[in-house]
N, C-alpha and C positions, 0 to 999 in steps of 0.2 A: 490430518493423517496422523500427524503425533499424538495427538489427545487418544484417537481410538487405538494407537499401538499401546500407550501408555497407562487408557483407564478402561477398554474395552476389552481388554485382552486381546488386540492383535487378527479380529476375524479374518483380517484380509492378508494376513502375512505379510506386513510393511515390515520394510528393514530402513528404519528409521535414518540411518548414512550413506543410503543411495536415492534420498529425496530432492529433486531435483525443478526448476523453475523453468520454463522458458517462451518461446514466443515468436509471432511476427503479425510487425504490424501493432495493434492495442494490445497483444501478448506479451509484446517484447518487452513494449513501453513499462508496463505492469511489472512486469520480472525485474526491469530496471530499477522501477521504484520503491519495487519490497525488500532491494535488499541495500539499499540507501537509504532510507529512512529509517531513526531506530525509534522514534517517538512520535507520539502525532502532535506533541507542542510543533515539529517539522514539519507542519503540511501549511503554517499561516507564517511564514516566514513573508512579511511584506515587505516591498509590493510583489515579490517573486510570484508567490501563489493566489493572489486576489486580482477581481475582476475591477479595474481601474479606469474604465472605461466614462466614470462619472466625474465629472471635473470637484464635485463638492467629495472630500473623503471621508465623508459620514457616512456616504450610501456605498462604497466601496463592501464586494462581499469576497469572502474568500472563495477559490472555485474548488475547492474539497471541503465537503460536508461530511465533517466524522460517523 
């Protein structure tokens, strides 16, 4: 929405300081994460983020795929 106020000129009449997130449910989740996260070096914060389900942590995969 910012890109097209900013490099399309605006067709939809976005007022880019009444942009707003939100959710329920995997919306919520989602709103919660976009605005927590400021890097994606932050989505492999281990073991936080990865699937450790494997005793050997070779095969350990993170569970967000950039």
């Amino acid at each position: 929405m910012r890109k097209t106020e900013a490099e399309d000129g605006n067709p939809y009449g976005i007022d880019e300081s009444k942009i707003v997130m939100g959710g329920q449910g995997t919306g919520g989740y989602l709103s919660m994460g976009y605005i927590t996260l400021d890097t994606v070096s932050e989505l492999f914060i281990y073991p936080k983020f990865f699937d450790t389900s494997d005793p050997n942590p070779a095969n350990h995969m993170p569970m967000v795929i950039s």
